[in-house]
BANU-489835 format. One record per residue (C-alpha): residue in one letter; chain; residue number from 1; y, z, x. Coordinates in steps of 0.02 Angstrom, whole numbers, plus 50000, padded with zeros to 5 digits. Example, Ala and Ser with C-alpha at 12.3 -4.5 7.8 and 13.67 -1.06 7.14 Angstrom:
# BANU-489835
[atom a, A, 1, [49775, 50390, 50615]]
[atom s, A, 2, [49947, 50357, 50684]]
# end
This chain:
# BANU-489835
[atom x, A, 1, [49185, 51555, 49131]]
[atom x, A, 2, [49187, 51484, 49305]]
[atom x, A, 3, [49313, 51389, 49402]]
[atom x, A, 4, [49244, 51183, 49374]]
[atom x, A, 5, [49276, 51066, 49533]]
[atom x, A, 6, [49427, 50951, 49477]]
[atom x, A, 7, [49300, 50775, 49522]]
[atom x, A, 8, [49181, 50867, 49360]]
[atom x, A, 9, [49345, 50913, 49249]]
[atom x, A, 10, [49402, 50723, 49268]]
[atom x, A, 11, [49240, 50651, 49231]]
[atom x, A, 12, [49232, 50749, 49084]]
[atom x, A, 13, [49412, 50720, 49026]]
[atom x, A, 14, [49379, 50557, 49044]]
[atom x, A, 15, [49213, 50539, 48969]]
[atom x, A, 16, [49177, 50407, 48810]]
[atom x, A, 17, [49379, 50389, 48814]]
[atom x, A, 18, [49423, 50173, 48751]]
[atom x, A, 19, [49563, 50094, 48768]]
[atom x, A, 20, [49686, 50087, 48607]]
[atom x, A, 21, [49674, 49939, 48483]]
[atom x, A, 22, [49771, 49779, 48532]]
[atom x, A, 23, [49934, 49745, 48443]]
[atom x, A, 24, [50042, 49591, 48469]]
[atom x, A, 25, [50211, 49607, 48530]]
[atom x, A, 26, [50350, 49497, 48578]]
[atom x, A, 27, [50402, 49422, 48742]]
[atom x, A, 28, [50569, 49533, 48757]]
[atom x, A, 29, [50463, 49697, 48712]]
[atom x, A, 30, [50306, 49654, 48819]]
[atom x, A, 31, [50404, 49726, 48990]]
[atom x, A, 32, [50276, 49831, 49068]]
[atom x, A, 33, [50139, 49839, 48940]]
[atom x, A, 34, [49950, 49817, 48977]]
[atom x, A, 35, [49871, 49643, 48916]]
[atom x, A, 36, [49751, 49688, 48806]]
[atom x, A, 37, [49652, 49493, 48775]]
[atom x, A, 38, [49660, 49327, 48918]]
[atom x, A, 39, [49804, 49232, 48871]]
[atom x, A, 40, [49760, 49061, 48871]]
[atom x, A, 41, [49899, 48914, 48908]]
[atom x, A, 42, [49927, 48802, 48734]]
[atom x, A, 43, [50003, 48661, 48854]]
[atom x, A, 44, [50023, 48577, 49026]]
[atom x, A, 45, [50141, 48621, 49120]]
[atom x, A, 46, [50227, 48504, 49171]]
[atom x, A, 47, [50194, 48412, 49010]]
[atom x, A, 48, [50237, 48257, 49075]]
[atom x, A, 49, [50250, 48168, 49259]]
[atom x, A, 50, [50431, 48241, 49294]]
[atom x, A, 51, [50591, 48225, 49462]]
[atom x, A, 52, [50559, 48373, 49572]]
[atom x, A, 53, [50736, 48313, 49670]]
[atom x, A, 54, [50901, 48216, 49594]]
[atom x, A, 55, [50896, 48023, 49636]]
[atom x, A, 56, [50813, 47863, 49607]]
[atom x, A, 57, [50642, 47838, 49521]]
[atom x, A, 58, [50581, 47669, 49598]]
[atom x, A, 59, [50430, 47587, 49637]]
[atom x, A, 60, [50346, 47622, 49802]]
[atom x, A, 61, [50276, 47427, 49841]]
[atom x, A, 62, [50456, 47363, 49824]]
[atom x, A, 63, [50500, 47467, 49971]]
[atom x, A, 64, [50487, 47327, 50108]]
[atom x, A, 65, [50603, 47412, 50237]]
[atom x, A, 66, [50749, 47542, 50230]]
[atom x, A, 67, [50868, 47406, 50191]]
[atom x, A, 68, [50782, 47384, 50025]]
[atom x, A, 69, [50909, 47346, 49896]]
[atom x, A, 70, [50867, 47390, 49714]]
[atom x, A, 71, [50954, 47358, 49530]]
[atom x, A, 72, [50979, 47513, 49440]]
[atom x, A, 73, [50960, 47488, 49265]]
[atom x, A, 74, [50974, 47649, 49183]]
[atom x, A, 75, [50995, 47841, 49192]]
[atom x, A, 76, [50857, 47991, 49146]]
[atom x, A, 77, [50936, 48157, 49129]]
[atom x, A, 78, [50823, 48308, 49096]]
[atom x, A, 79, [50802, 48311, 48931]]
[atom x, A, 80, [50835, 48132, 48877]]
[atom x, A, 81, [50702, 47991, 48979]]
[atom x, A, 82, [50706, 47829, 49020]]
[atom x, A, 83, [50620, 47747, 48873]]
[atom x, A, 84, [50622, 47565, 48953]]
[atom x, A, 85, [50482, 47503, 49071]]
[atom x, A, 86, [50546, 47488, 49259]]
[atom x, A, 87, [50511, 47301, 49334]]
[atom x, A, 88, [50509, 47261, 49518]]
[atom x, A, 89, [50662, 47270, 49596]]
[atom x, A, 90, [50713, 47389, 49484]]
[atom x, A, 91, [50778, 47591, 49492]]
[atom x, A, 92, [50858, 47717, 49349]]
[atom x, A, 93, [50959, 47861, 49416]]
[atom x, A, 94, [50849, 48027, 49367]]
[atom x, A, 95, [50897, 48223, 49395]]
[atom x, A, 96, [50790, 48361, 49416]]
[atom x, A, 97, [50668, 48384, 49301]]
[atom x, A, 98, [50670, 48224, 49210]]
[atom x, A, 99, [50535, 48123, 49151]]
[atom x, A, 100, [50459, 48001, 49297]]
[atom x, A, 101, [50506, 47827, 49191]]
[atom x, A, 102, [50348, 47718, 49172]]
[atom x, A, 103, [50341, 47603, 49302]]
[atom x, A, 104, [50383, 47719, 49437]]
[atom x, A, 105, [50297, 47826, 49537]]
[atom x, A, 106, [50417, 47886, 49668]]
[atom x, A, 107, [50574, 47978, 49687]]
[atom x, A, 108, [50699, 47908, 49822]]
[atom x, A, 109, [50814, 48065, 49836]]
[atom x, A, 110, [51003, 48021, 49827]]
[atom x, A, 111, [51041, 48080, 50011]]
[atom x, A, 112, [50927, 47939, 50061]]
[atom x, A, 113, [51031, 47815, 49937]]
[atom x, A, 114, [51200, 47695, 49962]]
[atom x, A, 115, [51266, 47667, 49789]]
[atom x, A, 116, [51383, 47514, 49743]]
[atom x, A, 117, [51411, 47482, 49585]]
[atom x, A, 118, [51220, 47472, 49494]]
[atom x, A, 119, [51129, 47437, 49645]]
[atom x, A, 120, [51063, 47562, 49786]]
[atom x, A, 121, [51002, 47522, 49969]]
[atom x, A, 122, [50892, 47630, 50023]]
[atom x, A, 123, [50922, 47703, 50166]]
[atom x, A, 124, [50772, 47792, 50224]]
[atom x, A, 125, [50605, 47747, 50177]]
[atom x, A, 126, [50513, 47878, 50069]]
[atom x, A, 127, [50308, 47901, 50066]]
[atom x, A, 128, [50229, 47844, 49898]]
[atom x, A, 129, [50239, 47982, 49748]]
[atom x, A, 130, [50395, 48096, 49847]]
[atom x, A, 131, [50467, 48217, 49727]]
[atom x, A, 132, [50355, 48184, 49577]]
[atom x, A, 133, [50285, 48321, 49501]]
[atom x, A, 134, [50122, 48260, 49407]]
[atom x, A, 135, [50095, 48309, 49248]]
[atom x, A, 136, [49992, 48479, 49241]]
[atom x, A, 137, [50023, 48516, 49395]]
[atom x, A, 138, [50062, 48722, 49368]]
[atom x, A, 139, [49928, 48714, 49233]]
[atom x, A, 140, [49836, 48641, 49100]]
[atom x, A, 141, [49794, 48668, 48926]]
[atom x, A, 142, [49650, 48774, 48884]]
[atom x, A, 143, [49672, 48858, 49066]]
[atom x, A, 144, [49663, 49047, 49056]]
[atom x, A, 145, [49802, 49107, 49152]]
[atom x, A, 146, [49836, 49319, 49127]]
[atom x, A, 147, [49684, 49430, 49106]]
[atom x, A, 148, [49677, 49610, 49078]]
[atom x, A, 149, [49664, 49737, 49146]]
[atom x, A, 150, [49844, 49691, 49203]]
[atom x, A, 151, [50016, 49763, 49162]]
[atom x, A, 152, [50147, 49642, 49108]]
[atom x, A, 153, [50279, 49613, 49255]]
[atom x, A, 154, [50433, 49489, 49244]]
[atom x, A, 155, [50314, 49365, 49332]]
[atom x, A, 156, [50208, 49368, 49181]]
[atom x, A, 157, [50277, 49357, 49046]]
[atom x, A, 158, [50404, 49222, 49128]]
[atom x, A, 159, [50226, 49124, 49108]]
[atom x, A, 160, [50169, 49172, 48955]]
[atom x, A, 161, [50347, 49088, 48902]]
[atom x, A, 162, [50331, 48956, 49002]]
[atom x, A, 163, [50129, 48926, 48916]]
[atom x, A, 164, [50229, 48922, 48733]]
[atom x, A, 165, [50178, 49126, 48689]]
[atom x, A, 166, [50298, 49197, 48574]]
[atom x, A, 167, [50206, 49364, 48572]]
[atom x, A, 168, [50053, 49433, 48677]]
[atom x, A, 169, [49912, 49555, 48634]]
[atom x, A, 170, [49948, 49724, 48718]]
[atom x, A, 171, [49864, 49886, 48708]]
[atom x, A, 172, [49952, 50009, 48592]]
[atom x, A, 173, [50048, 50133, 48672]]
[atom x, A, 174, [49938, 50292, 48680]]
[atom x, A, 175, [50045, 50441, 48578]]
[atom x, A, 176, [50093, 50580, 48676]]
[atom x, A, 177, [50141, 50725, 48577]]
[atom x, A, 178, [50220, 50862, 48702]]
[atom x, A, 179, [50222, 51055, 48624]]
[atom x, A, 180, [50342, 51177, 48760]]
[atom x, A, 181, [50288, 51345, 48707]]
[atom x, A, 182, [50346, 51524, 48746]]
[atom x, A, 183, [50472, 51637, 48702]]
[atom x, A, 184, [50539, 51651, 48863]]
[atom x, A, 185, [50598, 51433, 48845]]
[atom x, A, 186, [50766, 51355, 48776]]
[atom x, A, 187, [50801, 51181, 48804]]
[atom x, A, 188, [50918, 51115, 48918]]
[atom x, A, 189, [51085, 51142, 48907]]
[atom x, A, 190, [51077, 51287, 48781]]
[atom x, A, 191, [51118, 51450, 48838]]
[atom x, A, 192, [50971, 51557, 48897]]
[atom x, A, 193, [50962, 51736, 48844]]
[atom x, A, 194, [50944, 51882, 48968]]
[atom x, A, 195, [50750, 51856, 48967]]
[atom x, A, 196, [50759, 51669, 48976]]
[atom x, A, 197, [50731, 51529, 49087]]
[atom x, A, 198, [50770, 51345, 49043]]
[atom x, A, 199, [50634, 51223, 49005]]
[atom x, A, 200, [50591, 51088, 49128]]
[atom x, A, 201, [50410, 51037, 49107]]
[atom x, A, 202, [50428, 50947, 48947]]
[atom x, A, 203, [50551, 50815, 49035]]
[atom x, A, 204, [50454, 50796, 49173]]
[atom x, A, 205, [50294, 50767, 49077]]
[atom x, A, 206, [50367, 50640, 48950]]
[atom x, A, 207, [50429, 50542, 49089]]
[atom x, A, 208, [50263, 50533, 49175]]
[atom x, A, 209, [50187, 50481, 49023]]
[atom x, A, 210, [50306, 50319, 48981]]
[atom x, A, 211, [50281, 50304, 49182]]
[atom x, A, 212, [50103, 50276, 49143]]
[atom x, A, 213, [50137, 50176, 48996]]
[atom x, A, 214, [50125, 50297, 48874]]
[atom x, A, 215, [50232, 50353, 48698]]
[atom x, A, 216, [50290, 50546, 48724]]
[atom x, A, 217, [50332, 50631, 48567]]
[atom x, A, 218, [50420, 50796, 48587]]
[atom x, A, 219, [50379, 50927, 48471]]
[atom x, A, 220, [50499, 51042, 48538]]
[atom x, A, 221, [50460, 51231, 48584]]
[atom x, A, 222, [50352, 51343, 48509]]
[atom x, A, 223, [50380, 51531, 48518]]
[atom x, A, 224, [50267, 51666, 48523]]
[atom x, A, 225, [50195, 51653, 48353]]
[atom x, A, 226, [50024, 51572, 48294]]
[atom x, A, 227, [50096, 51519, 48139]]
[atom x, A, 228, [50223, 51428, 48218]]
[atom x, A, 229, [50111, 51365, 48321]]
[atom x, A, 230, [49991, 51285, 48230]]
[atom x, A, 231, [50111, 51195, 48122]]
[atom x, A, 232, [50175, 51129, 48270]]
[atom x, A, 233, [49989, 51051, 48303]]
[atom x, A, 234, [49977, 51001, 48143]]
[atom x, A, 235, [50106, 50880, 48161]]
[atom x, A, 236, [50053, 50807, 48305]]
[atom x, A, 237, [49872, 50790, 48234]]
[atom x, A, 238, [49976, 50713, 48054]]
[atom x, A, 239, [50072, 50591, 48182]]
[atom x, A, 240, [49893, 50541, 48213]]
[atom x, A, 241, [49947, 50578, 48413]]
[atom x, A, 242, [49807, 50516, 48536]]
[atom x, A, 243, [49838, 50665, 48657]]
[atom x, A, 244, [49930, 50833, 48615]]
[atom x, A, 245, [49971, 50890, 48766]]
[atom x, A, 246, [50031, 51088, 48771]]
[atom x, A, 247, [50149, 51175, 48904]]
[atom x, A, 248, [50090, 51335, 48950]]
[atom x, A, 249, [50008, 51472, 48848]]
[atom x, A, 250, [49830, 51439, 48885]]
[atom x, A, 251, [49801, 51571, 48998]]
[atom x, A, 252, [49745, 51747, 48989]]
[atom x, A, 253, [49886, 51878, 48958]]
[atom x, A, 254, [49900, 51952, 48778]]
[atom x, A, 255, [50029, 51825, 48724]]
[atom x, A, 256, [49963, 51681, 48780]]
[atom x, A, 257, [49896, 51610, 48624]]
[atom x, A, 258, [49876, 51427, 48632]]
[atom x, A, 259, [49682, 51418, 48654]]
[atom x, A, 260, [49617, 51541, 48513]]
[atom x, A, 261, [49785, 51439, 48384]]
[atom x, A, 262, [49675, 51262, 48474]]
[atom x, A, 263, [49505, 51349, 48401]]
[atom x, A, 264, [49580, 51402, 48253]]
[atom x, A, 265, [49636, 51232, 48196]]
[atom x, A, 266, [49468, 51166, 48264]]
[atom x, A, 267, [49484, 51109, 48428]]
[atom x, A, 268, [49314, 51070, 48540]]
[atom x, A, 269, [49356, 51152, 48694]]
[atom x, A, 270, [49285, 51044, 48839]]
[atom x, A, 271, [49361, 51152, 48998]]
[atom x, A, 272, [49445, 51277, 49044]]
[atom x, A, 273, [49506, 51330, 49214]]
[atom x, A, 274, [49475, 51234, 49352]]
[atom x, A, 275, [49438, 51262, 49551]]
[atom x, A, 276, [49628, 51191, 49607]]
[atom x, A, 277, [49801, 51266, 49662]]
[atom x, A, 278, [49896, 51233, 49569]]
[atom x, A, 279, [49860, 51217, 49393]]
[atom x, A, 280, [49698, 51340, 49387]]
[atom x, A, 281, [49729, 51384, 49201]]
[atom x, A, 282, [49717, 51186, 49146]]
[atom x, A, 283, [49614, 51162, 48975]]
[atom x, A, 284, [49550, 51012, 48900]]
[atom x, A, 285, [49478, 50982, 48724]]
[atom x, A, 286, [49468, 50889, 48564]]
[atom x, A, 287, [49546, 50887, 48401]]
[atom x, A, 288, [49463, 50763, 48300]]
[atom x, A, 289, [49519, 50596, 48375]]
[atom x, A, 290, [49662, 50672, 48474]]
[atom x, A, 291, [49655, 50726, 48653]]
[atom x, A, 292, [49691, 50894, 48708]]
[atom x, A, 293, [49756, 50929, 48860]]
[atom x, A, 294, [49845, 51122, 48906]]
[atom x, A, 295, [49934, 51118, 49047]]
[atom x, A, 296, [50002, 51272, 49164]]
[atom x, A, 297, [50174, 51363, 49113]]
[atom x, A, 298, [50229, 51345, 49294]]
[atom x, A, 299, [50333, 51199, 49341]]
[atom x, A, 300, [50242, 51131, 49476]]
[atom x, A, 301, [50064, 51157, 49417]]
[atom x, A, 302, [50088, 51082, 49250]]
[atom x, A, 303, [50172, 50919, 49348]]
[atom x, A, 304, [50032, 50918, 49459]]
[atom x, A, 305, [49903, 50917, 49329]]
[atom x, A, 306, [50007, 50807, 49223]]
[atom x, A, 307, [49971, 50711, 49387]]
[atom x, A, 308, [49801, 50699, 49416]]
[atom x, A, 309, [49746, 50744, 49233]]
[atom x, A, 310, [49843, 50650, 49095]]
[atom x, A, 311, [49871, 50502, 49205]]
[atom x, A, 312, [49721, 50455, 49230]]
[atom x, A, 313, [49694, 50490, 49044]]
[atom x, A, 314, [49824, 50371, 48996]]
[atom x, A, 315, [49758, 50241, 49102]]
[atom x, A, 316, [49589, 50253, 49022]]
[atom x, A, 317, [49686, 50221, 48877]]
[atom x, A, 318, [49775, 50089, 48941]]
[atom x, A, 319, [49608, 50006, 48988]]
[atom x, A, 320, [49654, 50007, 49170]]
[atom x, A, 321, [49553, 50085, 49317]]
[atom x, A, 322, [49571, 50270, 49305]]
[atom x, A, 323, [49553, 50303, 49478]]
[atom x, A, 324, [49721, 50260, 49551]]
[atom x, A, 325, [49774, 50423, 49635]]
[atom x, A, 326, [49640, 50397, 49762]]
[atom x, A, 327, [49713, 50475, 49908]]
[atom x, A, 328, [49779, 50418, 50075]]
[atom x, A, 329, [49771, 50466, 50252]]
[atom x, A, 330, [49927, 50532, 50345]]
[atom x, A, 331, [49949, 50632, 50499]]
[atom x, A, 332, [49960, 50814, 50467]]
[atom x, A, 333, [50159, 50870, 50521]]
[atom x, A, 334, [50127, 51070, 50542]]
[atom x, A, 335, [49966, 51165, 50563]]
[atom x, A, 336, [49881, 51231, 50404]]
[atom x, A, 337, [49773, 51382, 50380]]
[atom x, A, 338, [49583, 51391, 50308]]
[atom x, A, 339, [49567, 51354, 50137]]
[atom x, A, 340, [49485, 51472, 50002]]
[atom x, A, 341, [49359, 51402, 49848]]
[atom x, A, 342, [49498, 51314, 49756]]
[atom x, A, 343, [49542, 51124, 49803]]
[atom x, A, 344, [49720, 51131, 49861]]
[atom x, A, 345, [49874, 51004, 49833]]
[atom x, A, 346, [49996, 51044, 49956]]
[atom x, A, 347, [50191, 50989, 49935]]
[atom x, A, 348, [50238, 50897, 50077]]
[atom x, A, 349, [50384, 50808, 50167]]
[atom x, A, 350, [50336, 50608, 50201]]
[atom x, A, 351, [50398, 50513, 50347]]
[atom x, A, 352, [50352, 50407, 50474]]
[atom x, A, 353, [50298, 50413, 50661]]
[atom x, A, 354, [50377, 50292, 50797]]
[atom x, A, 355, [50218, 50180, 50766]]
[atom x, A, 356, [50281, 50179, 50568]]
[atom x, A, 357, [50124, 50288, 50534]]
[atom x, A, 358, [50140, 50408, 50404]]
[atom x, A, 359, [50157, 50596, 50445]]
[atom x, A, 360, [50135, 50721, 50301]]
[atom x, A, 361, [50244, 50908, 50345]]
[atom x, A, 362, [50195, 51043, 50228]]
[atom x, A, 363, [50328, 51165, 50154]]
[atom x, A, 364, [50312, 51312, 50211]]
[atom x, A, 365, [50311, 51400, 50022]]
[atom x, A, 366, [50206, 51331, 49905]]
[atom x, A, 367, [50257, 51446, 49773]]
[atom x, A, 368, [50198, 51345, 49610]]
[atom x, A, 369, [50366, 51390, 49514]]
[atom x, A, 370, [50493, 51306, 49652]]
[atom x, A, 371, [50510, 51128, 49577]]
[atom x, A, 372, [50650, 51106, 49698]]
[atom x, A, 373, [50508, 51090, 49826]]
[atom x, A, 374, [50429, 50953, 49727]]
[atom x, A, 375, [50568, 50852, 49707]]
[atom x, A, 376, [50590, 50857, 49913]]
[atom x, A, 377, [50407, 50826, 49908]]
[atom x, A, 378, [50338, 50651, 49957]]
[atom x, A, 379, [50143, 50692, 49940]]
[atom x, A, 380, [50028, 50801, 49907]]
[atom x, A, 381, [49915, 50847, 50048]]
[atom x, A, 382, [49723, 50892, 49980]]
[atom x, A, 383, [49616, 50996, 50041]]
[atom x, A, 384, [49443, 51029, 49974]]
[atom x, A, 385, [49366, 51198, 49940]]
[atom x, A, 386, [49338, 51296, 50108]]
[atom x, A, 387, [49427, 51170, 50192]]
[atom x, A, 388, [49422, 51221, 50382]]
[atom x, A, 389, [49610, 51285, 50442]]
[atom x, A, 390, [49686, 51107, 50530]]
[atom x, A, 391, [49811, 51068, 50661]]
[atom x, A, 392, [49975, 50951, 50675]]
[atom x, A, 393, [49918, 50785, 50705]]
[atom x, A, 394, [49750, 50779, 50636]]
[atom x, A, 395, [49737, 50664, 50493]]
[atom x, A, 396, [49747, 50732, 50320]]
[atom x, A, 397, [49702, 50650, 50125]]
[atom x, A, 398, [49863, 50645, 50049]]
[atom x, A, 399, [49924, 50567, 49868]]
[atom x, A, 400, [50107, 50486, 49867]]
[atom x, A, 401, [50224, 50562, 49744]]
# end
């Protein structure tokens, strides 16, 4: 089978893939999840004519000069208004968001006031309708405020309270069921055999996915043993998981058996091996309903797949655009050498030039087992296939870690 271009492997990954049925959630769980339906205001906001300042509501013809001097006759504190009728002549003491009382229509703020006993002079003259907030003036009823395809910030769903939504309709989390396998894993902070290494890519990938907005499930690791395997993707199909994504294994030494355990069970292979460094032994399929996605044993390629291959995948899910990691231009830090057929993501340091423009160093060793590197990293410089060998200072596509 050939190397595919990674452009063809994403549009195929992401081919005929929905978003996730809407569930409704509440306020206080709705923190960073996708909107899944406009939310439409059930009120006006504010509801009523209301004191944008603490003061005086009074009525704007009795203002004859800034010597004015007006009875006050009662007091509207938020929450509790006025429910007399305001005559000429006339003022009630009012706070900050208070109802306007009828028979007012401006505010005269109490720096601009001289109070003696229950009458004011005003002291400087307002303009008609100062400090009154008419009603509906941040919205109206029946006004669609939030649309998707948005994710839910502090902004929002301060509004969606503030438009009288209990709950909102979200997209359900896409499951992420996460299978480490290899004989050669133990998790972290066990104590690794002779032969052993500790396991890293299963934290990194569950993070990315609830980065993305995702549900990981870890199934743990898998040794060396079909059985074992394919009980372990049986429970991920059973958990009805929308992608099983598997950590090393699929490539082509006698004990990687992830692929022909995948086919076994009944998986539709879609891909396999793609035209990039890192990650060339990536694999993609179906399960039924459920995703499959194998990444690369090695640290760094399966976080760089996990990268540009189940993020996007998640945010097809998500119903948001899956083409966020389009990349950006920076100036190239160190020379680079000719590239061969395989597209290349190159760790790089990020800074900044004395004009603030962004300069992209590569590491010198690109070795895809030295997470270390990628930690440092702050992009990925890309070169294409048979990319021409490039100088400092040229400008390079880069995607921001």
């Amino acid at each position: 089978m050939s190397l595919m271009p990674v452009s063809e492997a994403l549009e195929n990954l992401l081919e005929g893939v929905e978003p996730r049925e809407t569930v409704q959630v509440a306020l206080d769980q709705a923190n960073g999840r996708f909107l899944a339906e406009p939310l439409v205001s059930t009120r006006n906001q504010p509801p009523f004519a209301a004191s944008a300042m603490d003061g005086y509501a009074i009525r704007h013809s009795d203002l004859s000069s800034d010597k004015t001097v007006l009875e006050v006759i009662g007091e509207a504190p938020a929450g509790h208004g006025f429910t007399g009728n305001v005559q000429s002549g006339q003022a009630v003491r009012i706070f900050t968001g208070a109802p306007v009382p009828e028979g007012t229509d401006t505010i005269l703020i109490q720096e601009n006031a001289e109070r003696t006993g229950n009458r004011i002079t005003v002291l400087e003259l307002p303009q008609k309708s100062a400090f009154v907030r008419p009603a509906g003036l941040d919205f109206s009823k029946g006004e669609v405020l939030l649309s998707p395809p948005l994710c839910l910030t502090y902004r929002h769903l301060a509004l969606a309270a503030a438009m009288n939504h209990e709950q909102v309709p979200v997209i359900r989390k896409p499951v992420v069921a996460i299978l480490a396998t290899g004989d050669e894993l133990v998790r972290p902070g066990q104590d690794p055999g002779p032969d052993q290494i500790i396991a890293s890519n299963h934290a990194g990938i569950a993070a990315l996915v609830e980065d993305c907005g995702g549900s990981p499930l870890d199934l743990g690791i898998s040794r060396d043993d079909p059985i074992e395997l394919a009980t372990h993707v049986r429970r991920a199909l059973d958990v009805k998981a929308d992608i099983l994504v598997t950590l090393g294994g699929a490539s082509v030494g006698d004990h990687d058996l992830v692929q022909d355990v995948l086919g076994q069970e009944g998986m539709d292979l879609a891909f396999w091996r793609i035209a990039m460094r890192p990650g060339k032994p990536l694999m993609a399929g179906r399960l039924g309903k459920t995703k499959v996605l194998g990444l690369p044993g090695n640290p760094v390629s399966s976080l760089v797949c996990g990268l540009l291959f189940l993020k996007p995948l998640l945010q097809a899910m998500l119903g948001q655009n899956p083409n966020q990691t389009s990349p950006q231009q920076a100036i190239l830090g160190a020379d680079l050498p000719e590239n061969d057929r395989r597209q290349d993501y190159v760790r790089a340091a990020l800074s900044e030039d004395e004009n603030g423009r962004a300069v992209a160093t590569p590491f010198s060793k690109q070795d895809s087992s030295m997470l270390n590197l990628l930690a440092q990293s702050g992009a990925l410089i890309v070169r294409p296939p048979h990319a021409l060998g490039e100088t400092a200072g040229t400008m390079v596509p880069i995607l921001k870690l």
